[in-house]
C-alpha positions in Angstrom: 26.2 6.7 -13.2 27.2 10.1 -12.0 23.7 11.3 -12.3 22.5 8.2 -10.0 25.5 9.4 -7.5 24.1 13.2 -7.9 20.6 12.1 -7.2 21.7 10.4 -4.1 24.0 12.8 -2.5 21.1 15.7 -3.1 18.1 12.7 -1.7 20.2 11.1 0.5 17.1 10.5 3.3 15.2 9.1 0.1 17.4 7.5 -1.2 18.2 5.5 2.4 14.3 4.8 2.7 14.2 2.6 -0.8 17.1 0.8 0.2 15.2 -0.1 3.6 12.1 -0.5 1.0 13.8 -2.7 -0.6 15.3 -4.6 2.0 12.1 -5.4 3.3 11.1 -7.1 0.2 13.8 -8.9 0.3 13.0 -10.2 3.8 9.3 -11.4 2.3 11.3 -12.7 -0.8 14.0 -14.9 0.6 11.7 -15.8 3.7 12.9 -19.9 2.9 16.6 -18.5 3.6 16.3 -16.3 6.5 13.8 -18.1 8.8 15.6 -20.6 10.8 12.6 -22.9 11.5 9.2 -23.4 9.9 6.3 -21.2 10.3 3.9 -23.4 10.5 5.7 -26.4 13.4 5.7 -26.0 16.5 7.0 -28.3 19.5 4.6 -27.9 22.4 7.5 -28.8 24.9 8.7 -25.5 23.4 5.3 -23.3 24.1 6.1 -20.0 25.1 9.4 -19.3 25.6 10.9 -15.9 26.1 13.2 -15.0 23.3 17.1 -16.8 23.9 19.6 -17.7 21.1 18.0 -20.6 19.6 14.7 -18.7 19.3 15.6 -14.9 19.2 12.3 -13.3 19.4 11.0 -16.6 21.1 7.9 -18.9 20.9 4.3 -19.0 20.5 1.4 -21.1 22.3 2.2 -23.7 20.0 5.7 -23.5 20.1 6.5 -22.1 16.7 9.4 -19.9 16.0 8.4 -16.2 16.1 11.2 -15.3 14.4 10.5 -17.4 11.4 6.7 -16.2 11.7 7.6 -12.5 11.5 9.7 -12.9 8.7 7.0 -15.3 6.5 4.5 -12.9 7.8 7.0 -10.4 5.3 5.6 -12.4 2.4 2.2 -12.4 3.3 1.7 -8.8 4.6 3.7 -6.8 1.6 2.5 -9.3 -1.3 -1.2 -8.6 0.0 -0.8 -5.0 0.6 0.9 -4.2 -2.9 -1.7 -6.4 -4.7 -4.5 -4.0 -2.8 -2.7 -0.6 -4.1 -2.1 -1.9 -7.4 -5.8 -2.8 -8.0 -7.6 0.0 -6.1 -4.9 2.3 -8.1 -5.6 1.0 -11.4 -9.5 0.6 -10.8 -9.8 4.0 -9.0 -7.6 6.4 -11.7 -9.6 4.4 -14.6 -12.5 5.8 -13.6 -11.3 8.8 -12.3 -10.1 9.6 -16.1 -12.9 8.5 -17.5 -15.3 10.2 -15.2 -12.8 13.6 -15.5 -12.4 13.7 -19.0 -16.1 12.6 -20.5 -17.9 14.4 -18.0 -22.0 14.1 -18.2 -23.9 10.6 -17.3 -20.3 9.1 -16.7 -19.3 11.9 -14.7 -22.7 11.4 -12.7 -22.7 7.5 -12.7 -19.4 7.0 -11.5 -19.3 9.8 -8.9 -23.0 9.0 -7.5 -21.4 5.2 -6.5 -18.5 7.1 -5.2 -20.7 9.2 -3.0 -22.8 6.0 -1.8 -19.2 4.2 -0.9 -17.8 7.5 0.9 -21.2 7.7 2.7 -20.3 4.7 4.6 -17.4 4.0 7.1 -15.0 2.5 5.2 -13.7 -0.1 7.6 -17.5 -0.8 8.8 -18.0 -1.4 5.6 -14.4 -3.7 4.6 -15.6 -5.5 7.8 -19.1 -6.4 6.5 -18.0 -7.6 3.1 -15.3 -9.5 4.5 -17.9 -11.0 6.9 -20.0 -12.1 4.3 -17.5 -13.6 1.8 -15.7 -15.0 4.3 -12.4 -14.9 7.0 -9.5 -15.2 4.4 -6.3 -12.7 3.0 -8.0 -12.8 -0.2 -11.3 -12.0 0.6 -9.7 -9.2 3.2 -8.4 -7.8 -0.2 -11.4 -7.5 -1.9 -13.5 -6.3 1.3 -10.7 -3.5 1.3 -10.5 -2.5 -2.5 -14.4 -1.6 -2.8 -14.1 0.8 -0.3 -10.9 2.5 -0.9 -10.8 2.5 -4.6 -13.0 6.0 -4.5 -9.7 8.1 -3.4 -8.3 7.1 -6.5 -11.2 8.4 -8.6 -11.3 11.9 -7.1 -8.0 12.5 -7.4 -7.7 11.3 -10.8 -11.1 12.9 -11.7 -9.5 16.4 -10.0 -6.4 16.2 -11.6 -8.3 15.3 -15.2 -10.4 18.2 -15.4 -7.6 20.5 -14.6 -5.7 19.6 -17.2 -8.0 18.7 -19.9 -8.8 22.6 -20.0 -5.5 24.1 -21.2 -4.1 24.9 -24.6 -2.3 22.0 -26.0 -5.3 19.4 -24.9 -7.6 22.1 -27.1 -4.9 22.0 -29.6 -4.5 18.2 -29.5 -7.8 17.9 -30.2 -8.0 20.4 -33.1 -5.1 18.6 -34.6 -7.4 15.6 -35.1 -5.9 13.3 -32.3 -8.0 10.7 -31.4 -9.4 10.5 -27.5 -7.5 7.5 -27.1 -4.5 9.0 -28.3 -5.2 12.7 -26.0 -5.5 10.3 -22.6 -2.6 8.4 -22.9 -0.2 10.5 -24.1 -1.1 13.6 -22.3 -3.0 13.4 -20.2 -1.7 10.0 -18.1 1.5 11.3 -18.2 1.0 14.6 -16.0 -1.3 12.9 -12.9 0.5 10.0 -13.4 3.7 11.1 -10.6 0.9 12.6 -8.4 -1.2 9.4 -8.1 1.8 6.9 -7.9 3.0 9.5 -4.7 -0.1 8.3 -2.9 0.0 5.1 -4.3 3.3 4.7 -2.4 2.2 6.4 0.7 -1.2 4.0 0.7 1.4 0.7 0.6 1.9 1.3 4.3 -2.0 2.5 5.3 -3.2 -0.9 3.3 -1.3 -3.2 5.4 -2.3 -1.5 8.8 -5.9 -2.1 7.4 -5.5 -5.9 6.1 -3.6 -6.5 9.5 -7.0 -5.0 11.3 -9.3 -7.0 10.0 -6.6 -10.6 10.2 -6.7 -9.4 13.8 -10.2 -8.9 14.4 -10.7 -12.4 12.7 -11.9 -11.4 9.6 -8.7 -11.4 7.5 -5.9 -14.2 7.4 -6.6 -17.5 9.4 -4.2 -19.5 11.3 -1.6 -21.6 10.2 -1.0 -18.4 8.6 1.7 -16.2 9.6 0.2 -12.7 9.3 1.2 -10.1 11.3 -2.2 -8.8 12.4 -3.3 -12.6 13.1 0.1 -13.3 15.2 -1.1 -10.0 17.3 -4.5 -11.4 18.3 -3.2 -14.9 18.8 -0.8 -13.3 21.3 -3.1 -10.5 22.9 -3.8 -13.7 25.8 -0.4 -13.3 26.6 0.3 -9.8 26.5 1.3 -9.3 30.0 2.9 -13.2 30.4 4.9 -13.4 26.8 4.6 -9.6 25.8 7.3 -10.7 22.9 4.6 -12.2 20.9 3.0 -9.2 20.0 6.0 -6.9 20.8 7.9 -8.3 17.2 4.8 -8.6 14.8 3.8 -5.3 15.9 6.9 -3.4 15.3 6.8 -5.2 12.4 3.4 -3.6 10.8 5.0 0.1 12.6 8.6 -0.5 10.4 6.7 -1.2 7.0 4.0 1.8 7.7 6.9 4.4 8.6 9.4 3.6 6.1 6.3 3.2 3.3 5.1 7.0 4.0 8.1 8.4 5.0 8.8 7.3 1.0 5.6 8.8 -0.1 6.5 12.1 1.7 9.6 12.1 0.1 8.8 11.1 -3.0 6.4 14.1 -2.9 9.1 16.5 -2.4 10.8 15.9 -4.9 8.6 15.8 -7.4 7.1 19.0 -6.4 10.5 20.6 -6.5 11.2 19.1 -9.7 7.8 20.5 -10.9 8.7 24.4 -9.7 12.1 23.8 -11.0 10.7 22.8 -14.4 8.5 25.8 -14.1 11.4 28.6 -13.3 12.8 27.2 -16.5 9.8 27.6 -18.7 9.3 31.1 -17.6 12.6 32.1 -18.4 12.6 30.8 -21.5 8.9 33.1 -22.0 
């Protein structure tokens, strides 16, 4: 307990961004509770209301709550965006390893399809797939993790070769450890704060790409309340009812901040943790 209360008073700006982290997933989680109204009803004698007490961030075209909307959006928007990190994350540093630490036709294989992904636009490119498969949060997702997974594998790839050239991976490997054995246990464990750092700064970039393409149509499709999809169905009214894409768009801005201002930090501290652990090493030498 006191090194939790140590670690806050020296992060205390980190520490504060989880707890607004955290916060927001609780928003997405107990969506039911919070919202006052339902999503997906509207009243049209309602339609377009500015924001007053019964409806604090007012109504849409359809006379749904926006309030309600924002915060179901929540569920949608991070449960989407994390599912995207988590798979491009897992896919990307697979291959990276594997590309990193076998080298040869794997290397080449794996880094030639990189090349032919990074040679496109990568939104063009989400875009088109998603056009193909189809408008939906699902497809969006997939559209977005064959074009982004490639930042994973370079990194992982970088970080691999690095490390699979000094002593105690030559010595591991002398010693009759199995590869297997080599990538999980020492290898994994020394990219592994590096990759989850951008892992945790990308939750905030995903969702401002999966709300691009639910607003440009090709993402999440109404009923649904998405934040990207709430801003085009309200760019008609921009300059009548400029509330309903005021909310839903400091919505997206909120999650992006607080998301990489937690990767920055994140970074920090690991990095100082790194030199720290360093000092001590050389000492000891």
């Amino acid at each position: 307990m006191s090194k939790i209360k140590e670690f806050i008073k020296k992060n205390k700006i980190f520490s504060l961004l989880i707890v607004v982290a955290i916060a927001i997933i609780s928003v997405g989680i107990f969506a039911p509770i919070i919202a006052p109204y339902s999503p997906f009803e509207g009243n049209l004698s309602d339609a377009l209301q500015p924001p007053s007490s019964e409806h604090i961030f007012g109504t849409d075209k359809l006379g749904r709550d926006v309030f309600s909307r924002v915060v179901y959006g929540t569920r949608i928007s991070l449960t989407a965006s994390l599912v995207l990190v988590i798979s491009i994350f897992t896919i990307g540093t697979t291959l990276g390893i594997l590309s990193g630490y076998f080298g040869g036709i794997v290397d080449e294989i794996i880094m030639r399809i990189s090349d032919i992904m990074i040679s496109f636009p990568g939104m063009v490119l989400a875009i088109s797939l998603a056009g193909i498969m189809g408008s939906s949060v699902d497809n969006a997702v997939i559209a977005i993790m064959v074009v982004s997974w490639t930042k994973y594998a370079r990194l992982s790839r970088s970080l691999v070769l690095k490390i699979k050239e000094t002593d105690y991976i030559y010595a591991a490997k002398i010693s009759g450890c199995k590869t297997i054995h080599i990538i999980t246990r020492h290898i994994i464990p020394n990219i592994i704060p590096t990759l989850i750092t951008t892992a945790t700064t990308d939750i905030g970039t995903m969702k401002l790409e999966l709300s691009s393409l639910s607003f440009l149509g090709f993402g999440a499709q109404s009923p649904q309340a998405e934040w990207g999809l709430m801003l085009n169905e309200g760019r008609a009214y921009m300059l009548d009812c400029p509330w309903l894409m005021i909310y839903p768009g400091l919505a997206i801005c909120i999650v992006v901040v607080v998301y990489n201002l937690l990767g920055d930090n994140l970074r920090d501290i690991l990095d100082s943790k790194k030199a720290i652990e360093e000092v001590e090493i050389e000492k000891v030498i």
